[in-house]
C-alpha positions in Angstrom: 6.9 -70.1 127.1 6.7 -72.9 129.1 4.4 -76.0 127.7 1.6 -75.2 130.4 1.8 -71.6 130.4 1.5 -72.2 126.3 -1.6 -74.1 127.1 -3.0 -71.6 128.5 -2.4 -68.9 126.4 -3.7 -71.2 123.4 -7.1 -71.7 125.7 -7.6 -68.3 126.0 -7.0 -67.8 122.1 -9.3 -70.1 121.3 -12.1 -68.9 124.1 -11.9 -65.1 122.1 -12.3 -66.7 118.1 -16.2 -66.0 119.4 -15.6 -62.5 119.6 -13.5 -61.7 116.8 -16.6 -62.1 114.8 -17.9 -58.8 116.0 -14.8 -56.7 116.8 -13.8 -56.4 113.1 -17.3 -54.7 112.5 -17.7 -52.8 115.6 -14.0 -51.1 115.4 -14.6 -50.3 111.8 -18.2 -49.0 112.6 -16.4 -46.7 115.2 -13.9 -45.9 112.7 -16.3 -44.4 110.4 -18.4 -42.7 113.2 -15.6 -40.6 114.4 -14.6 -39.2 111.1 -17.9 -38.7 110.0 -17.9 -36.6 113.2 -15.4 -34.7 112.1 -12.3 -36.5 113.4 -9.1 -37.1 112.0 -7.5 -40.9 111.1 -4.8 -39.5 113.6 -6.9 -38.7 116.2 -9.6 -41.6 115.9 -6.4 -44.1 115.9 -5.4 -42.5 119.6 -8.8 -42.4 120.7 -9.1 -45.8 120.4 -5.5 -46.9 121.5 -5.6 -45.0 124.6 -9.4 -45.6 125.9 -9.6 -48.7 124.3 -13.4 -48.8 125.0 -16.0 -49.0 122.2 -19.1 -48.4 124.9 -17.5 -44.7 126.0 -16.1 -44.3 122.8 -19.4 -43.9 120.9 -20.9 -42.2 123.7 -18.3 -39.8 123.9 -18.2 -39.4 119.9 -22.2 -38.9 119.8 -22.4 -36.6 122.8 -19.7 -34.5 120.8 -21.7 -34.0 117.8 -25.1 -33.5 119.9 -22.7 -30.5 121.3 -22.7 -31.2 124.8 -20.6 -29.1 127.3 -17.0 -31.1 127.5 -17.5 -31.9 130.7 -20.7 -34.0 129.8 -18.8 -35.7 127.6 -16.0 -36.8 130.0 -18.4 -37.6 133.0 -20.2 -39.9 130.6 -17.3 -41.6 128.9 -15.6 -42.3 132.6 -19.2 -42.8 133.7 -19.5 -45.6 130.8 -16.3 -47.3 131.9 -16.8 -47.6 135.2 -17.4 -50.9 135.1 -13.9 -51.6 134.5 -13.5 -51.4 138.0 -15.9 -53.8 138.8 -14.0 -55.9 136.2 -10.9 -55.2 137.9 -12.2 -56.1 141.1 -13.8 -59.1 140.5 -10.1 -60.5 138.5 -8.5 -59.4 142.1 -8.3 -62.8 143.4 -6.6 -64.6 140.3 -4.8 -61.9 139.1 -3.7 -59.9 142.1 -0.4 -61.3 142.5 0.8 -61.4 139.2 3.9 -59.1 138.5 3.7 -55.1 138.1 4.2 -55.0 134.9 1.9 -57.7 134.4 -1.1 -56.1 136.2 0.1 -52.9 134.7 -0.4 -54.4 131.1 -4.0 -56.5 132.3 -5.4 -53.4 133.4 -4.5 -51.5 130.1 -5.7 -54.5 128.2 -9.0 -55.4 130.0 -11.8 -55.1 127.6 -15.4 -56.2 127.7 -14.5 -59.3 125.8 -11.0 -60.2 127.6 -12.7 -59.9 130.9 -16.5 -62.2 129.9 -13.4 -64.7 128.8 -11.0 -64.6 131.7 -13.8 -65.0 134.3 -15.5 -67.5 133.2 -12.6 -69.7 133.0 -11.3 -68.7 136.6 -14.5 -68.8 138.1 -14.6 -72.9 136.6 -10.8 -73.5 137.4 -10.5 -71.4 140.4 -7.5 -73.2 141.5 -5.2 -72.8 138.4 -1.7 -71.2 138.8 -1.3 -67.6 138.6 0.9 -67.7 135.9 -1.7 -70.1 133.8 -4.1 -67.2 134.9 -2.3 -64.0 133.6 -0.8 -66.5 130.2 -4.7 -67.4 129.7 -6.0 -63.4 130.1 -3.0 -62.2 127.5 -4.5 -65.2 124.8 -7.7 -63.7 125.4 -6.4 -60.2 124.1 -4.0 -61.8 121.6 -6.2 -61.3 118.4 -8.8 -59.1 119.5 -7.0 -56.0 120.9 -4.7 -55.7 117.9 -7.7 -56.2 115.8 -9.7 -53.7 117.2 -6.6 -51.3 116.2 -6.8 -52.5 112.9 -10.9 -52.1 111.8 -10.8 -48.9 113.5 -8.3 -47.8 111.6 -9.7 -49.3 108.4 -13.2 -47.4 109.1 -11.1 -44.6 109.6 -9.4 -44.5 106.5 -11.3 -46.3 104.4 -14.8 -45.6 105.8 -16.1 -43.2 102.3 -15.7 -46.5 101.0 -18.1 -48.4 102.5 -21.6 -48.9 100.7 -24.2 -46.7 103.1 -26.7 -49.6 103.2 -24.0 -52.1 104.4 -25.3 -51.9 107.8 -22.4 -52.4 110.1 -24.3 -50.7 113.2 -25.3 -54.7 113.5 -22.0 -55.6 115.4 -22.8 -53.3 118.4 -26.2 -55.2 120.0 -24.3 -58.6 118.8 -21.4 -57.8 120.7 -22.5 -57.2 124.2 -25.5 -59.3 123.7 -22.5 -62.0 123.2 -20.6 -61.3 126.4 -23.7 -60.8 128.4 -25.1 -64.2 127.9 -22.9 -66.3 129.4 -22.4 -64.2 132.1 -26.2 -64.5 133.5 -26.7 -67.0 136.2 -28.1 -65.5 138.9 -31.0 -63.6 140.5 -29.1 -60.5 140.8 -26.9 -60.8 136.9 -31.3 -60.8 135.8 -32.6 -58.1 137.9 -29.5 -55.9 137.1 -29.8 -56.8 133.4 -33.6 -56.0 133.8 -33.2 -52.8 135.4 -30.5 -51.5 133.3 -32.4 -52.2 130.0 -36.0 -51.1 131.4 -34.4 -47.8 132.7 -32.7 -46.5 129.9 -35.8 -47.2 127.3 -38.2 -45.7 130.4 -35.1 -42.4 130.6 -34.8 -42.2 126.3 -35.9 -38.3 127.0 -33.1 -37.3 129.0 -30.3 -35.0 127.7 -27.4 -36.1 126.5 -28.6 -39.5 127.1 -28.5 -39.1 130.7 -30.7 -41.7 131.7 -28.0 -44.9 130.6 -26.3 -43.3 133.8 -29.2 -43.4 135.9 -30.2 -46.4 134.7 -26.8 -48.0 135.3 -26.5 -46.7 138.8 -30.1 -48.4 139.5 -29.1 -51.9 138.1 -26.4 -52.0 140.0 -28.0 -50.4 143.5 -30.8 -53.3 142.3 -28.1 -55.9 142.0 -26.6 -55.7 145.0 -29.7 -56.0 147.0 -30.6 -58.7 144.8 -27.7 -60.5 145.5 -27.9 -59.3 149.5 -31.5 -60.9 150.0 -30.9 -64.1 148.1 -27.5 -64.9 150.4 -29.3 -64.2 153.3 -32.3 -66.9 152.3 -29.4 -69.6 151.3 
């Protein structure tokens, strides 16, 4: 690897060590969640690998053992990531013209924590080379992906094992309280944060906890016309 590509892959390394903190927990957490549902190590391993998405992947574990109707439990799992297209979207501009199989592998690969990482850095060195960009976003998976893999399948496994009052439901509030920080700088980041967390305690007595939906949709419909209002007043 070329010595500036290598930079950048080392920047994005070091920009996910934050992050690694909470993965190890949260994977294993989800490890021992989805065989305490009543899933297999086999099974929990390829539920993680191929949606690689703790948010749906509790969400679709705990509408499972509430017994909701499949379909419930796919609407709200591809409800839950749709933000990955948002992600996607807004990594367009500095990753759009990367090669196939590059944006093939980014798109697999883009997580909660790659993506907080990646834009932040773009959105301060906007300029940067597209092959910098895409070296930087594959540092910022480097260690976290693969571990991710690894605690789930530790939970998984090993989960019997772990003292009930080690309470390792901590890492999930740390984890997107972590990548949602740094990401709130403006009118419309608030009011969307506001709305989405205000909605879902005021929509609690939905079924099949319904209301994060609703309340998802309305941060975002309250974003955007956030954001709408305060261009127009610049």
């Amino acid at each position: 690897m070329p010595s500036p590509l290598r930079a950048a892959f080392l920047r994005g390394l070091a920009a996910s060590l934050p992050f690694v903190l909470v993965i190890g927990p949260f994977g294993t957490l989800f490890g021992v969640v989805a065989t305490g549902a009543g899933m297999t190590v086999l099974e929990t391993m390829g539920f993680s690998v191929v949606v690689i998405a703790g948010a749906a992947q509790f969400a679709a574990v705990q509408l499972m053992q509430d017994g909701a109707p499949l379909v419930v439990v796919i609407f709200t799992a591809a409800a839950v990531n749709l933000r990955m297209a948002m992600y996607s979207a807004s990594l367009a501009p500095h990753l759009g013209l990367a090669k196939l199989w590059q944006r093939a592998l980014i798109s697999y690969l883009l997580v909660d924590q790659s993506y907080v990482a990646a834009i932040t850095e773009f959105t301060r060195n906007p300029d940067r080379p597209v092959a910098e960009k895409v070296a930087y976003f594959f540092g910022t998976v480097s260690l976290v992906v693969p571990l991710w893999y690894l605690s789930t399948w530790g939970g998984a496994a090993f989960g019997k094992a772990i003292p009930s009052d080690l309470a390792l439901d901590f890492a999930v509030p740390i984890a997107f309280l972590a990548m949602i920080a740094p990401v709130l700088r403006t009118p419309a980041h608030y009011a969307a944060a506001l709305v989405s967390v205000g909605g879902t305690l005021a929509l609690w007595w939905m079924p099949y906890s319904s209301g994060l939906l609703v309340a998802s949709a309305a941060a975002m419909v309250v974003g955007a016309l956030v954001e709408t209002l305060w261009e127009k007043r610049a």
